[in-house]
C-alpha positions as CSV (number, residue, x, y, z in Angstrom):
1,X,-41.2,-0.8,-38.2
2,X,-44.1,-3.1,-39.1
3,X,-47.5,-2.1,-37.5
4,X,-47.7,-5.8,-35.5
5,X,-44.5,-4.8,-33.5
6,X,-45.4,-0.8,-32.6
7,X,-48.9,-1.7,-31.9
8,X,-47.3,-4.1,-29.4
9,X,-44.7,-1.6,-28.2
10,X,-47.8,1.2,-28.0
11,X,-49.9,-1.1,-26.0
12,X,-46.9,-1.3,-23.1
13,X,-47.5,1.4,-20.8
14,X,-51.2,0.7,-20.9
15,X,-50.9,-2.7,-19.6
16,X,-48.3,-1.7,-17.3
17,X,-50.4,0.8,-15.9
18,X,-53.8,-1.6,-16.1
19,X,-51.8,-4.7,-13.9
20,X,-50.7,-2.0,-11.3
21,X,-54.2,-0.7,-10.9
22,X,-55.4,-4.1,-10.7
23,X,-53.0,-5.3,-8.4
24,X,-53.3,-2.0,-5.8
25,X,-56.8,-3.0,-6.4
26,X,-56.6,-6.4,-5.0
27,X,-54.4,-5.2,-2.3
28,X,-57.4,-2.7,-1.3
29,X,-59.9,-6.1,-1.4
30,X,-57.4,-7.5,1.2
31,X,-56.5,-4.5,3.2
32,X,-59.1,-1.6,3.0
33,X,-57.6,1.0,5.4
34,X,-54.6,1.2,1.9
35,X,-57.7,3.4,0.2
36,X,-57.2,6.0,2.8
37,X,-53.0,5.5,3.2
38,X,-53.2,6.3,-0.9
39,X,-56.2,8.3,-1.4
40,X,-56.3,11.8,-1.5
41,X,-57.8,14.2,0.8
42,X,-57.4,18.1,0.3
43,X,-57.0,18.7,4.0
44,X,-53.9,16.6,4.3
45,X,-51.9,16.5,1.2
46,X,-49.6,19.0,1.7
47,X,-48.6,16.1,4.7
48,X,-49.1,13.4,2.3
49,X,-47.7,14.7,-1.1
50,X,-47.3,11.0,-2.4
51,X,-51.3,10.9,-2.5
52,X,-51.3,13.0,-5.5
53,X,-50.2,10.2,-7.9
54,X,-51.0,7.2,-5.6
55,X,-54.7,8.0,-5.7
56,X,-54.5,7.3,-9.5
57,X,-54.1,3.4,-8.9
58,X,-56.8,3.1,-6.1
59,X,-60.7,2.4,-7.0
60,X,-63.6,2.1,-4.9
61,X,-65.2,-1.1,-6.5
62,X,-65.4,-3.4,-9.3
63,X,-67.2,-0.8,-11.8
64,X,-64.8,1.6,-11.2
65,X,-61.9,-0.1,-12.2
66,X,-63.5,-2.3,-14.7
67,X,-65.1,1.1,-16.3
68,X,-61.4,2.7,-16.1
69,X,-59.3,0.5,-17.1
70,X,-61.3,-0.6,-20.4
71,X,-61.6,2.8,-21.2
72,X,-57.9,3.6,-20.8
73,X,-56.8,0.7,-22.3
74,X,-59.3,1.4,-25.6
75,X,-58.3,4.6,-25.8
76,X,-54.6,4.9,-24.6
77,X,-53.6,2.6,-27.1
78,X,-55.0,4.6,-30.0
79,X,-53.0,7.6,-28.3
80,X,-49.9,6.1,-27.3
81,X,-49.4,4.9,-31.2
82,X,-50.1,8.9,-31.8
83,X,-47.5,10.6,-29.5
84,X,-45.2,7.7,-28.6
85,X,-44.8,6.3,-24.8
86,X,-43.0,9.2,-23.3
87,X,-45.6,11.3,-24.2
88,X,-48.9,9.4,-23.6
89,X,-47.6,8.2,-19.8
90,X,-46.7,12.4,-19.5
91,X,-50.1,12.9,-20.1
92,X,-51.4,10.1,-18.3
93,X,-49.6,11.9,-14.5
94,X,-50.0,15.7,-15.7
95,X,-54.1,15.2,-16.1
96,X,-54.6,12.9,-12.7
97,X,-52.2,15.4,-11.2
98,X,-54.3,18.8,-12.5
99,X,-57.6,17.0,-11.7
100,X,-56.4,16.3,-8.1
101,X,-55.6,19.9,-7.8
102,X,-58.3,21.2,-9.2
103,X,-60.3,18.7,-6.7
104,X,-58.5,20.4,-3.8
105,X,-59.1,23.5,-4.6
106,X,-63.0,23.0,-5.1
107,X,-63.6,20.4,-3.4
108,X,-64.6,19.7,0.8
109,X,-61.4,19.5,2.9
110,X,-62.4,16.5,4.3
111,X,-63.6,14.6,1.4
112,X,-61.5,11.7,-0.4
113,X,-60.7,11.2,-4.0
114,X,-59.2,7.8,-5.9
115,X,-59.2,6.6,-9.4
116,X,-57.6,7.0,-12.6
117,X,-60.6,9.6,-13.7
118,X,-58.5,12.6,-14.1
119,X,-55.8,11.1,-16.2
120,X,-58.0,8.8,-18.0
121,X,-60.3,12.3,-18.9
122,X,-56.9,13.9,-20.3
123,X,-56.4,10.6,-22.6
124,X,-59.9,11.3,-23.6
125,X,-59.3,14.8,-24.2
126,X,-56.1,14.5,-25.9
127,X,-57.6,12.1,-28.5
128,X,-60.8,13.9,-29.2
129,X,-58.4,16.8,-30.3
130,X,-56.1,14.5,-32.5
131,X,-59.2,12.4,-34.3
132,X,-61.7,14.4,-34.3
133,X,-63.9,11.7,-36.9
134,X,-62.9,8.3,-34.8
135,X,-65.9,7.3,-33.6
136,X,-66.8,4.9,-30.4
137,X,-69.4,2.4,-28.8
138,X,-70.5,3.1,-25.8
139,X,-72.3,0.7,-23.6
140,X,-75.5,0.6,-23.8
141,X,-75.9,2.7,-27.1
142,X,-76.4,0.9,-30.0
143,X,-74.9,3.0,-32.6
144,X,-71.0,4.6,-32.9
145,X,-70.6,8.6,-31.8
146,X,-68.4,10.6,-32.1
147,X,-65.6,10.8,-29.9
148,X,-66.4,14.4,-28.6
149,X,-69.7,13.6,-28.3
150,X,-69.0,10.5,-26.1
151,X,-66.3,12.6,-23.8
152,X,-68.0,15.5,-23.2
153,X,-71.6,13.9,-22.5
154,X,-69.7,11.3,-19.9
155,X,-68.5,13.9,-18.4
156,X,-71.9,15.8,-18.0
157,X,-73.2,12.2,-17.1
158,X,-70.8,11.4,-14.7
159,X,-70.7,14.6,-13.1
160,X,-74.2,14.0,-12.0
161,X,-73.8,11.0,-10.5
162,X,-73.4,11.0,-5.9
163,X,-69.9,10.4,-4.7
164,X,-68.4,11.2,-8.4
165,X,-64.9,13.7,-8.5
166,X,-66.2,15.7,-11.5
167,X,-63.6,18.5,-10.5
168,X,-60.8,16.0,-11.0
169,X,-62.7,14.9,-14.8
170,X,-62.4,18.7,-15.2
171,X,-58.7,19.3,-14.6
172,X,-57.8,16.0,-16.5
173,X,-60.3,16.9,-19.6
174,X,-58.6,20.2,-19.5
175,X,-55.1,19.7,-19.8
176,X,-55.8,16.8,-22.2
177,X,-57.6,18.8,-24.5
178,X,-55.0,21.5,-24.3
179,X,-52.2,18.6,-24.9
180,X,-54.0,17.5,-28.0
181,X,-53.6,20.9,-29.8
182,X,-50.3,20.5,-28.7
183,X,-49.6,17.3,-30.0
184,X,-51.3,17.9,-33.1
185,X,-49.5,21.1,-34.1
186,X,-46.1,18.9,-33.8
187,X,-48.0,15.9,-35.6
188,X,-45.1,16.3,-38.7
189,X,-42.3,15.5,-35.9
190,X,-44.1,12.5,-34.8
191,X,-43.3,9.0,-36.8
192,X,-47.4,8.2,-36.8
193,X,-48.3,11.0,-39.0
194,X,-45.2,10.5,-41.3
């Protein structure tokens, strides 16, 4: 398959998942009481199950989809050409999903949680794992880092920062670090590595 027609078949989930986000997005511009119908709160989501993977496609403002949705698209695509679509949108639900538990469990009851953070984290993670040397720009450094470096110090950043779900960063980073030793111990079955 020539590399023109998989990078456009890689790049199809992400901009699926990108025109939902921004679409639920505009939706919450119009309608702001749909942040708390799809965001998660720990104290009611046993009532409200759907909330664990509709708070994924919710943000609270312009950065915080802009900032997402670059970074998932920039890095998603590098992954999805790695471990194929199946894979990469697997990852994408199992990380927001284990960074909305974890946020349950340490979070306040009453607190509420939206964004792609947690899944967006386990992309993160799973690539740091699988290309260890790629290295990235990040706004406003001047110079490339490392990938690890630039994961693992956004989510120190980050988690410093008022009203910011680091417990759901933590879940997703988690089980996309632990994904990435997974996916790299199958590389040889995988047509990228071929």
């Amino acid at each position: 398959m020539p590399y023109t027609s998989y990078r456009r078949y890689a790049e199809a989930p992400i901009l699926f998942l990108i025109a939902l986000n921004v679409v639920l997005y505009i939706a919450t511009l119009a309608d702001p009481d749909l942040l708390y119908t799809l965001g998660l709160q720990p104290s009611t989501w046993m009532e409200r199950p759907w909330t664990l993977i509709t708070n994924l496609f919710v943000h609270g403002g312009l950065w915080h989809i802009a900032a997402n949705m670059l970074t998932l698209y920039f890095f998603g695509r590098y992954l999805c050409m790695m471990v194929g679509d199946a894979r990469f949108l697997t990852l994408y639900f199992l990380g927001g999903i284990a960074g909305n538990f974890l946020y349950i469990l340490l979070s306040s009851s009453n607190a509420w949680v939206i964004g792609a953070s947690g899944a967006i984290f386990a992309i993160a993670g799973a690539l740091t794992v699988m290309a260890p040397k790629m290295r990235v720009f990040i706004f406003p450094i001047p110079a490339p880092l490392p990938l690890w470096v630039a994961v693992i110090g956004g989510f120190v950043v980050l988690s410093f920062f008022p009203n910011v779900a680091w417990q759901g960063h933590l879940g997703g980073l988690a089980i996309g670090l632990a994904a990435g030793y997974f996916f790299k111990s199958r590389k040889r079955n995988m047509p990228f590595f071929r």
